[in-house]
C-alpha positions as CSV (number, residue, x, y, z in Angstrom):
1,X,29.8,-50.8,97.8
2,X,34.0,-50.1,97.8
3,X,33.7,-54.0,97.2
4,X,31.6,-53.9,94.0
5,X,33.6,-50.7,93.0
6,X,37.0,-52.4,93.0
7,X,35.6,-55.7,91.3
8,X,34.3,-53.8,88.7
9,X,37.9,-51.7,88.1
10,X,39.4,-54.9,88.2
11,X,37.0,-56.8,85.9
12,X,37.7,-53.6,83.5
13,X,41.2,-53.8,84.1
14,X,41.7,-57.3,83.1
15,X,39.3,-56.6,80.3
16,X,41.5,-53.8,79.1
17,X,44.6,-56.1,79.7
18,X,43.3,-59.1,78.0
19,X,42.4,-56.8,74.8
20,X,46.0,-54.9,74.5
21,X,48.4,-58.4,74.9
22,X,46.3,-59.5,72.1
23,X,46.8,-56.7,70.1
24,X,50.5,-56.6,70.9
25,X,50.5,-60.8,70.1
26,X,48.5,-60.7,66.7
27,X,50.7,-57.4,66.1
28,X,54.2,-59.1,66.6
29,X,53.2,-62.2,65.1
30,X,51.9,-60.2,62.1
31,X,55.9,-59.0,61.7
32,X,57.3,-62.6,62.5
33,X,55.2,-63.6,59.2
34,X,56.0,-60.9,57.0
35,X,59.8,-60.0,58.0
36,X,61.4,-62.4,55.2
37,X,59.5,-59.3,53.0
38,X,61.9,-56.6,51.6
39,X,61.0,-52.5,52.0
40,X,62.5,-49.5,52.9
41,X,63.6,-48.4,56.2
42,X,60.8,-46.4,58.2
43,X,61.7,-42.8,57.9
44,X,59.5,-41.6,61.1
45,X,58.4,-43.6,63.4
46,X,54.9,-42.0,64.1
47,X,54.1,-41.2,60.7
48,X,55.9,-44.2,58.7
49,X,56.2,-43.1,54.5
50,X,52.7,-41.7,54.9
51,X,54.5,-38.4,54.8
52,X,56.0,-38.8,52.1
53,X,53.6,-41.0,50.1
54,X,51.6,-37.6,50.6
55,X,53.4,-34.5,50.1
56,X,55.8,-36.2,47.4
57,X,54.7,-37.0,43.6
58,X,51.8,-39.2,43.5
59,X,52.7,-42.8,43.1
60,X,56.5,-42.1,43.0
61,X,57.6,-44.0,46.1
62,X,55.7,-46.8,45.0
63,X,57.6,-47.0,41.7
64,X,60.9,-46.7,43.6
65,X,60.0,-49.7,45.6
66,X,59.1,-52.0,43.1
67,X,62.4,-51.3,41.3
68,X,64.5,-51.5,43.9
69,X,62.6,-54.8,46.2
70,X,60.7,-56.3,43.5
71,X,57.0,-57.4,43.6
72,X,55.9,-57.5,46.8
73,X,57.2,-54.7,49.2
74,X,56.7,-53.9,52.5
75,X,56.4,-50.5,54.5
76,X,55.4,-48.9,57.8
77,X,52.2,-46.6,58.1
78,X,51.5,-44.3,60.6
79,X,51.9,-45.7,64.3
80,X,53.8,-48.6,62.8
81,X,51.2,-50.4,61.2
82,X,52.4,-52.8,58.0
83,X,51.1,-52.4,54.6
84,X,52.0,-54.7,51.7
85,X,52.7,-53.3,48.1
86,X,51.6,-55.8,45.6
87,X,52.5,-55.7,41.9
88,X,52.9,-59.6,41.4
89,X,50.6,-60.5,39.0
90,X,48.6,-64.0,39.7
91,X,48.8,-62.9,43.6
92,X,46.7,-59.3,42.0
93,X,44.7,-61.4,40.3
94,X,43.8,-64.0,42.7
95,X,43.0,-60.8,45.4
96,X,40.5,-59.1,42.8
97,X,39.3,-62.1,42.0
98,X,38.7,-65.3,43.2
99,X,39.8,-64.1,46.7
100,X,38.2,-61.1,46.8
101,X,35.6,-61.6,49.3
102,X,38.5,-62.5,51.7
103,X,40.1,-59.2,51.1
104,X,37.5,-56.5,51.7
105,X,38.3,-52.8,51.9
106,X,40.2,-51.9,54.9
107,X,38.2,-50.6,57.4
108,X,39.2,-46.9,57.5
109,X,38.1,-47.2,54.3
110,X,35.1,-48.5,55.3
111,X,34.5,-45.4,57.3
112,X,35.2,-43.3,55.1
113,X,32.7,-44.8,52.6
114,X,30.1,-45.2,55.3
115,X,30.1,-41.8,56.7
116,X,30.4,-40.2,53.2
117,X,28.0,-42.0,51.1
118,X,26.3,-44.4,53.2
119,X,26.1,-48.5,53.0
120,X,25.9,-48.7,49.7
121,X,27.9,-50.5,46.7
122,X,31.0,-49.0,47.9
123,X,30.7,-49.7,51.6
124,X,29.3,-53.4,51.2
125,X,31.3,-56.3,51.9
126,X,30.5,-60.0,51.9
127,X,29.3,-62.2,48.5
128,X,25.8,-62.1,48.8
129,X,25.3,-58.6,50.1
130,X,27.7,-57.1,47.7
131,X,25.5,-58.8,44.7
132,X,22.5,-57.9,45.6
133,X,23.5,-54.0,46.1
134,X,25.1,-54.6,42.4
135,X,22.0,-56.4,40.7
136,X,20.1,-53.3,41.7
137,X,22.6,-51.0,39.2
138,X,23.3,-53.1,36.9
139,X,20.2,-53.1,34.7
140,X,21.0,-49.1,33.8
141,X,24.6,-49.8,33.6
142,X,24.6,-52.2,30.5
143,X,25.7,-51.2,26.9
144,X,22.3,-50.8,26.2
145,X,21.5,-48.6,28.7
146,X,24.5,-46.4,27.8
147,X,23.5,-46.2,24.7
148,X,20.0,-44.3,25.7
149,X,21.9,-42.0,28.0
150,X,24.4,-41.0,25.0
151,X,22.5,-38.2,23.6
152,X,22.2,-36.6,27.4
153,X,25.9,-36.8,27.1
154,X,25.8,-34.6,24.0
155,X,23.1,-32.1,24.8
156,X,25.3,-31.4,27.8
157,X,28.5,-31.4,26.4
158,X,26.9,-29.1,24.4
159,X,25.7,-26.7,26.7
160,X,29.6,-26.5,28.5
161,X,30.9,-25.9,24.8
162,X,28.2,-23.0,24.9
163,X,29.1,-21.0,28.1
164,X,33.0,-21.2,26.8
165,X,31.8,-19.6,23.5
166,X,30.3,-16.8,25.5
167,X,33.4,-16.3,27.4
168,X,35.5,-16.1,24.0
169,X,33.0,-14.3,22.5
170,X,33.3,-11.3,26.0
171,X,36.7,-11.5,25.4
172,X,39.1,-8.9,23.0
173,X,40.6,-11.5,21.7
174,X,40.5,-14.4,19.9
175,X,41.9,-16.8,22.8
176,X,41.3,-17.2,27.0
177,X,42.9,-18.7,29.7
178,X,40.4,-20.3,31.3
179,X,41.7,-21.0,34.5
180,X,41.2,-23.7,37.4
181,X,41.4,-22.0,40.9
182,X,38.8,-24.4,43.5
183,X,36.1,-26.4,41.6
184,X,32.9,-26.1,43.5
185,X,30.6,-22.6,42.9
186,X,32.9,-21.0,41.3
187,X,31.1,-21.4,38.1
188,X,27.9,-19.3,39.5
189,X,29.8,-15.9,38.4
190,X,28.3,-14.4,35.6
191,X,30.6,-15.4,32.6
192,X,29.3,-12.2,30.8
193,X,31.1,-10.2,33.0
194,X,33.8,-12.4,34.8
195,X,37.3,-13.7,33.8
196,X,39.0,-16.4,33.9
197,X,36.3,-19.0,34.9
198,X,37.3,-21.7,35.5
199,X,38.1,-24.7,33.4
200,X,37.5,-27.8,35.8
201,X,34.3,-25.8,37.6
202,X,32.7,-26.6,34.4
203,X,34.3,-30.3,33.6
204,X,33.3,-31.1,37.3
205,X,29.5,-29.4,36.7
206,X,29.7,-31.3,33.2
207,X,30.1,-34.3,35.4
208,X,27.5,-34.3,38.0
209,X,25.0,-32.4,35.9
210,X,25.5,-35.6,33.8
211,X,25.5,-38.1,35.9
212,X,22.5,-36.7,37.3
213,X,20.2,-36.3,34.4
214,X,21.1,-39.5,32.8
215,X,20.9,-41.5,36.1
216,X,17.8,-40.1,37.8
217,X,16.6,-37.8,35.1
218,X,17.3,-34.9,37.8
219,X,18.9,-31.9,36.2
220,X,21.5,-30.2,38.6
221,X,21.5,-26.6,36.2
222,X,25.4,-26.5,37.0
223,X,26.4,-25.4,33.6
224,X,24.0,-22.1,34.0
225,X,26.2,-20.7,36.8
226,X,23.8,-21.2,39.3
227,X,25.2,-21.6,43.0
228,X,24.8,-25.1,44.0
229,X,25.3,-26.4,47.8
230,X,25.9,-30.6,46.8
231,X,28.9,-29.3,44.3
232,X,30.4,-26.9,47.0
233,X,30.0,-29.7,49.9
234,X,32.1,-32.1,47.3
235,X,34.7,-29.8,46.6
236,X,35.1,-28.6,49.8
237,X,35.8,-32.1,51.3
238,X,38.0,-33.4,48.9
239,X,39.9,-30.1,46.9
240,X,41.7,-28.7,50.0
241,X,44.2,-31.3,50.0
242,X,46.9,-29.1,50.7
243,X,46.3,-28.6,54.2
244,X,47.9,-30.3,57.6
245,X,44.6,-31.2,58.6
246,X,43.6,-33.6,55.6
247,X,47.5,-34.9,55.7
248,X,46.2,-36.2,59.6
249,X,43.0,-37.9,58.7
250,X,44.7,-39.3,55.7
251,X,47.5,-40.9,57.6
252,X,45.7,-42.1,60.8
253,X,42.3,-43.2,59.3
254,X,43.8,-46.6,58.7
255,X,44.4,-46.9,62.7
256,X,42.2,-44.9,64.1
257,X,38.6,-44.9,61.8
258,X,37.3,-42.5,64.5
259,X,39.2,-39.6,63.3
260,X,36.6,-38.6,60.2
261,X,34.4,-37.5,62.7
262,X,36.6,-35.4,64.4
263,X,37.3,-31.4,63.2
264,X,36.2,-29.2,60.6
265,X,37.5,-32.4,57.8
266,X,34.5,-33.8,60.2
267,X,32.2,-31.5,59.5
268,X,32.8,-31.7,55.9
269,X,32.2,-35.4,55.6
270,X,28.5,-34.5,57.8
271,X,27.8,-32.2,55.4
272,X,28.5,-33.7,51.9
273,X,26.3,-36.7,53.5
274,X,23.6,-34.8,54.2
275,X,23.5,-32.9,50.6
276,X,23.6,-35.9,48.9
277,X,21.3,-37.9,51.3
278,X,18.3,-35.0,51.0
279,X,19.1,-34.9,47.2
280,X,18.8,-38.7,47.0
281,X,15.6,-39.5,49.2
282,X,13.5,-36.8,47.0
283,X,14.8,-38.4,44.1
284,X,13.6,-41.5,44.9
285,X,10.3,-40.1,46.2
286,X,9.7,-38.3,43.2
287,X,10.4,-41.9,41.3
288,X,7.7,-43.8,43.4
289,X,5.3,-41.3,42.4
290,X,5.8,-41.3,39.1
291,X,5.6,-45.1,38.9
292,X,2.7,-45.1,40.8
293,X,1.2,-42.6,38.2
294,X,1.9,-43.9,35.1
295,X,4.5,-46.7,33.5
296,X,7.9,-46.4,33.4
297,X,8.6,-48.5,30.2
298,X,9.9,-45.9,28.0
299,X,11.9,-44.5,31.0
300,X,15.6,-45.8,30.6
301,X,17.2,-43.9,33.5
302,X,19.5,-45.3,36.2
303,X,16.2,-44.9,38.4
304,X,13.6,-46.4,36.6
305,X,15.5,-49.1,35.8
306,X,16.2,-49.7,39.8
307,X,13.0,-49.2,40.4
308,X,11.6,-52.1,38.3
309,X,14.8,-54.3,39.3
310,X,13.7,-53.8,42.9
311,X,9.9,-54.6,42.5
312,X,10.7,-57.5,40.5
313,X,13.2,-58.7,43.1
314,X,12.4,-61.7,46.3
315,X,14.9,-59.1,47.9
316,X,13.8,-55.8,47.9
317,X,16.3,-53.2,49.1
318,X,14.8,-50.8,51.5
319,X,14.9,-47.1,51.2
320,X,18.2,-46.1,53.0
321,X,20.3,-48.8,50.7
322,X,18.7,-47.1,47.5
323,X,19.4,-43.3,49.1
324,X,23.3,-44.8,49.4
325,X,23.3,-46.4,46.0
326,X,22.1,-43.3,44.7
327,X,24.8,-40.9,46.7
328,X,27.6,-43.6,45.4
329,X,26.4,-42.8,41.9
330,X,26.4,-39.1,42.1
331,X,29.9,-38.6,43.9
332,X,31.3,-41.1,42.0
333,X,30.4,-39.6,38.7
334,X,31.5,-36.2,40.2
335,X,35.2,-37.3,40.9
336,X,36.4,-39.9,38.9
337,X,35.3,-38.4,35.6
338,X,35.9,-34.7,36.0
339,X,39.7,-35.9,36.7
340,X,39.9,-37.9,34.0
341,X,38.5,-35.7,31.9
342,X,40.9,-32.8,33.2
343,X,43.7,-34.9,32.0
344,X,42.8,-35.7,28.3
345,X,42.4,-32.3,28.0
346,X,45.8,-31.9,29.5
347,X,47.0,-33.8,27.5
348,X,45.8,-33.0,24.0
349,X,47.0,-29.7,25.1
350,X,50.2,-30.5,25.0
351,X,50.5,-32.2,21.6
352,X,48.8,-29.4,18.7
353,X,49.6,-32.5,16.3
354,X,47.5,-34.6,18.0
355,X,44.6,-32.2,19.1
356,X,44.7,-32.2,14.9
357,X,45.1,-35.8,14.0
358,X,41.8,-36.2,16.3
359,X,40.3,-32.8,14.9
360,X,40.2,-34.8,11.4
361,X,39.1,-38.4,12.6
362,X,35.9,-36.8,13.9
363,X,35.3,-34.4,12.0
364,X,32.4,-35.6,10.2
365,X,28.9,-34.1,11.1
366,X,26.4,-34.7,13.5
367,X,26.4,-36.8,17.0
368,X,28.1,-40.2,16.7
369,X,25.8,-43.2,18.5
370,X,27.6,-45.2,21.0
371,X,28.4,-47.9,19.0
372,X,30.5,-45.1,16.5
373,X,32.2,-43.8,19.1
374,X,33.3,-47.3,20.4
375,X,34.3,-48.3,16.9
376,X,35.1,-46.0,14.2
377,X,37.4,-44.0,15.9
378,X,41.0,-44.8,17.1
379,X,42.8,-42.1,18.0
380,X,40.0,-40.9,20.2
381,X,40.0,-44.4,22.0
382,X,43.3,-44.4,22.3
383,X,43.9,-40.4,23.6
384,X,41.2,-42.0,26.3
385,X,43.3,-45.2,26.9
386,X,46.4,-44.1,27.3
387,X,45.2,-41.4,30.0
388,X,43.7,-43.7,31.7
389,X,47.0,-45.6,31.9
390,X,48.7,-43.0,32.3
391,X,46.8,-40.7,34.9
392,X,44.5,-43.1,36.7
393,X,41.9,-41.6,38.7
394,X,42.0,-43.7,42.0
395,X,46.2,-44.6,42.5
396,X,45.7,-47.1,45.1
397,X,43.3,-50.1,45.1
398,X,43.2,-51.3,49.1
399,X,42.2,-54.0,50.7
400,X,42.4,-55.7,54.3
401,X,43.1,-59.7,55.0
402,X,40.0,-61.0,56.5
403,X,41.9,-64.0,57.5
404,X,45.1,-65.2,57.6
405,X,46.4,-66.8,54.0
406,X,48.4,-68.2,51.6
407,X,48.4,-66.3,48.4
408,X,49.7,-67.4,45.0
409,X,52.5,-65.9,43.4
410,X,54.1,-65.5,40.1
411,X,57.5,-64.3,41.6
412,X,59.1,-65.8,44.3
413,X,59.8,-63.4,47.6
414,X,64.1,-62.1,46.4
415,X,65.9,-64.6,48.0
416,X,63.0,-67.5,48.3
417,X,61.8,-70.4,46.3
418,X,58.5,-70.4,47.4
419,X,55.9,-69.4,45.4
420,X,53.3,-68.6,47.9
421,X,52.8,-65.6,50.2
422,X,51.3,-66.1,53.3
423,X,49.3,-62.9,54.7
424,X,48.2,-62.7,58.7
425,X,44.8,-61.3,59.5
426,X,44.3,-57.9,59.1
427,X,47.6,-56.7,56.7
428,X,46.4,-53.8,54.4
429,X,47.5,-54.6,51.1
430,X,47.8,-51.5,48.7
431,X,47.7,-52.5,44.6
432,X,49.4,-49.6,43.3
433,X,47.3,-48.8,39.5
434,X,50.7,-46.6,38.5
435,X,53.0,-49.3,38.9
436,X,51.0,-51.7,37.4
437,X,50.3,-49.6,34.2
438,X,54.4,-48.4,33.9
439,X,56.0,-51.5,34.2
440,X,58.5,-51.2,31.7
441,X,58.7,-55.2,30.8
442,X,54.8,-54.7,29.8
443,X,54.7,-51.8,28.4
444,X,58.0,-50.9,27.2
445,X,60.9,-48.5,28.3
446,X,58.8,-45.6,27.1
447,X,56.0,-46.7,29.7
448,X,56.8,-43.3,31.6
449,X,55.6,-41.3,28.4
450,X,52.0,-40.4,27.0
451,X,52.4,-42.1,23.5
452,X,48.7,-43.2,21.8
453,X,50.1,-44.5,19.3
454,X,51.0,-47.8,21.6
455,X,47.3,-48.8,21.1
456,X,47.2,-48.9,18.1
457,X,49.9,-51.7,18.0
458,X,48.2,-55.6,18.4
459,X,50.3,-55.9,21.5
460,X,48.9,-53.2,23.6
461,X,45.6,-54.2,22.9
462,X,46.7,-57.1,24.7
463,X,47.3,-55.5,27.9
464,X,44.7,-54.6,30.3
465,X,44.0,-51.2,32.2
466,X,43.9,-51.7,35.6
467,X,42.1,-48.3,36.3
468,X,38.7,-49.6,36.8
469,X,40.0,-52.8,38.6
470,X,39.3,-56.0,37.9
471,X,37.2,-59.1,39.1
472,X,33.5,-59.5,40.3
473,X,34.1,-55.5,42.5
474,X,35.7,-53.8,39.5
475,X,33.9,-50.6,38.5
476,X,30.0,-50.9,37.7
477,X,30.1,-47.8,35.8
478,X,33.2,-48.0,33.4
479,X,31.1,-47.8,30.0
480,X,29.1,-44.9,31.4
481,X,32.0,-43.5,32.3
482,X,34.2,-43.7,29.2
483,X,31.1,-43.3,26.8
484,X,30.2,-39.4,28.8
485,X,34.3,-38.5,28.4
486,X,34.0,-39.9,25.0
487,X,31.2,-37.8,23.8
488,X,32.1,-34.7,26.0
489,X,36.2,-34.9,24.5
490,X,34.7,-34.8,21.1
491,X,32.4,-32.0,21.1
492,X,35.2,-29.5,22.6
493,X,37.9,-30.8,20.1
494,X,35.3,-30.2,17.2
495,X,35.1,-26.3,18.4
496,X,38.2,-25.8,20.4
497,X,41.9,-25.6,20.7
498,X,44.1,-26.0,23.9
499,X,47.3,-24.8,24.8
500,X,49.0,-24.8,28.4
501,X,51.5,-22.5,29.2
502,X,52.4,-23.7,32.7
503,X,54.4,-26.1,34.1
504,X,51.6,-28.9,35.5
505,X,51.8,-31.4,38.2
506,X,49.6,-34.5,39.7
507,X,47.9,-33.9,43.1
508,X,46.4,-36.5,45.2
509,X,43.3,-35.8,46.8
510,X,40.6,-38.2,46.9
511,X,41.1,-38.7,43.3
512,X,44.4,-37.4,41.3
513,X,43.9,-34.1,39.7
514,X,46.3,-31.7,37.9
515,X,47.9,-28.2,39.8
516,X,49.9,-25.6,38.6
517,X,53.8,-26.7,39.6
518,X,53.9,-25.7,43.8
519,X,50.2,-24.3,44.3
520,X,47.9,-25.7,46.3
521,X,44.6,-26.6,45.5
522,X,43.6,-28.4,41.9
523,X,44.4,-25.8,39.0
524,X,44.8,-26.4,34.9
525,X,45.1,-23.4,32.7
526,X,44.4,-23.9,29.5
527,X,44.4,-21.1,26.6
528,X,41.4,-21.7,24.3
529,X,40.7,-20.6,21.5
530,X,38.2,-21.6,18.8
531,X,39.0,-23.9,15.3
């Protein structure tokens, strides 16, 4: 028996051995490959810049890089892993696109995806798989879809444009600050009775009460101040950003995957899961029923549209890929657009000319269709574009080497001829969307500055937006996206004014959202009044 004991500990040992020295070899060799690349000096050596790539500005570090080292730049993460900054153009190019399937989302990401949402669009790697998840959404995701969800956009937009008449109309006076304190449940206080509300509560409702009813003709009731668990799972995962705990994940996810099962930020991911799951699976219960009952022809929602794409398909998906699909869609539509959102708002408020100029563009009566509000008006398309440029909702597109190699460039490495760059196995390579979007040789030495106007020049037009990506995984959703800002920015510019009297900064979280100047959590006061 001691025999068998101590072959086993040895057998583990040498296990255990064998494991580490190649970790250690495919580590050192990793920094043999990449040590020709410039960066800045590590400023901790646990933590890397993750500290300050956190707690500073959002982006900022990223733009000081690229102007001081160039295109590609290299820095330290937490426990000394590498990451690669990439600006260069064809090698950006060539990562979202042809190469993409060789670059797949780093595997903390993975995680995160995974324990969040499920395997779903997000979580999928691999050409076939990732195509087969994305033929299932595309059907309800084409410009003619859109163009039957617009008027859900509307009727929504007008029922937020509704509750902010009733709070002006409580109030002694002809304007409100309607303030942004947390975003989740808030908006379940009576607004007869209680002030501020909150600004984003409702943008953030407007956005998954949307996404919702046009996707899986379910209707959330957000905007009627009813409490709602999925909203305050949501917010409470990604809106406390301010706190040591979500610094930790955020910095040692990238190492250690295991950590977002760990604490109460583990708790929170369990729990936004399971909201979403339960809300999913009786969603798609519900849809089987109805099929089964009668035909779905004249049904153009994101789930009827699935559901025939998946009964026509040699490849049906099974029940737990649609449940993810569908929890991608919903916190998706919840994040990305309420921040977005937040911003034009932010925005407008800031310029009174502007709010005007756009005031008079679309001023005309009645509920443009999509194709209008593509076409007929520029300034509105433009206020849209240039916050996108300017405030991108996701900062950071990652990805992960699958393999080691050569990538093309458009730059040579400062101090090389060569116009290739070759990547080892398992770098994380960070595109960063700001730096891209404020390159002053693109966009001019006003890059820095929230100017419309640009688009309306035939150079800009030019120049793409990076803030959906690019390339065969660039966002399915964009024109559902841009068409529900589209229609909800109109309707409050038609019937309200915005001021801000506070000094506003960026905030990462999972997406970046505006904060009063040194708060904590996600806050944008605006004072409204009505036109």
């Amino acid at each position: 028996m001691p025999s068998l004991l101590t072959n086993a500990a040895l057998t583990g040992f040498a296990l255990t051995t064998f494991v580490f020295t190649r970790f250690v070899i495919r580590v050192i060799s990793a920094r043999l490959c990449l040590r020709h690349i410039p960066g800045p000096t590590s400023t901790s050596l646990l933590w890397g810049e993750e500290w300050n790539l956190y707690h500073d500005a959002p982006g900022s570090h990223y733009i000081e890089w690229h102007q001081q080292f160039g295109k590609i730049v290299k820095f330290r993460g937490a426990c000394g892993h590498q990451i690669l900054s990439i600006t260069d153009e064809r090698a950006v190019a060539f990562i979202v696109g042809d190469g993409i399937y060789r670059f797949p989302k780093p595997d903390g990401v993975r995680v995160w995806f995974q324990k969040t949402l499920g395997e779903g669009i997000l979580w999928i790697e691999g050409k076939e798989a990732h195509e087969k998840q994305r033929r299932s959404l595309a059907p309800a995701l084409t410009p003619q879809s859109v163009r039957k969800f617009t008027p859900i956009f509307y009727e929504t937009s007008a029922k937020l444009a509704a509750q902010w008449t009733k709070i002006l109309d409580n109030s002694e006076s002809d304007k409100v600050e309607i303030e942004v304190t947390n975003w989740a449940g808030r908006f379940a206080f009576d607004i007869f009775y209680c002030f501020p509300l909150q600004l984003l509560t409702c943008i953030s409702m407007f956005s998954l009460d949307t996404v919702a009813r046009a996707a899986f003709s379910y209707d959330f009731n957000l905007l009627s101040g009813e409490p709602n668990a999925l909203a305050e799972a949501l917010d409470g995962l990604t809106n406390n950003e301010n706190k040591l705990s979500s610094f930790y994940m955020r910095a040692l996810f990238w190492v250690f995957p295991a950590i977002l099962s760990i604490g109460k930020k583990g708790e929170m991911i369990r729990r936004v899961k399971a909201e979403l799951g339960a809300i999913a699976c009786q969603m798609w219960r519900d849809a089987k029923i109805a099929l089964d009952a009668h035909s779905t022809d004249n049904d153009k929602t994101l789930m009827a549209l699935m559901l025939k794409a998946d009964t026509m398909s040699s490849q049906q998906l099974h029940e737990d890929e649609i449940v993810a699909q569908m929890r991608t869609v919903l916190s998706a539509g919840y994040e990305t657009v309420s921040a977005i959102v937040a911003w034009v708002l932010y925005e407008l408020a800031m310029s009174p000319q502007l709010q005007e100029k756009l005031r008079e563009e679309i001023s005309s009566p009645g509920d443009p269709s999509l194709d209008e509000l593509n076409n007929q008006f520029p300034i509105l398309d433009s206020v849209i574009l240039e916050t996108l440029r300017l405030h991108p909702a996701i900062l950071e597109n990652h990805h992960q080497a699958a393999e080691t190699i050569s990538v093309p460039l458009a730059h040579p490495i400062p101090g090389s001829s060569v116009s290739q760059l070759v990547i080892p196995k398992g770098t994380v390579l960070s595109i960063p969307v700001n730096v891209l979007q404020m390159d002053p040789e693109i966009w001019g030495e006003d890059a820095h500055l929230f100017r419309p106007e640009r688009w309306h020049s035939s150079d800009s037009t030019r120049h793409n937006l990076f803030a959906f990506s690019e390339g065969p995984r660039s966002c399915i959703g964009k024109r559902f996206a841009l068409a529900e800002i589209k229609a909800l920015t109109l309707t409050l510019i038609r019937q309200f004014s915005f001021t801000c009297s506070h000094e506003i900064e960026a905030i990462q979280s999972f997406v970046i959202r505006p904060r009063i100047k040194g708060q904590g959590i996600s806050s944008l006061p605006l004072t409204v009044r009505r036109v």
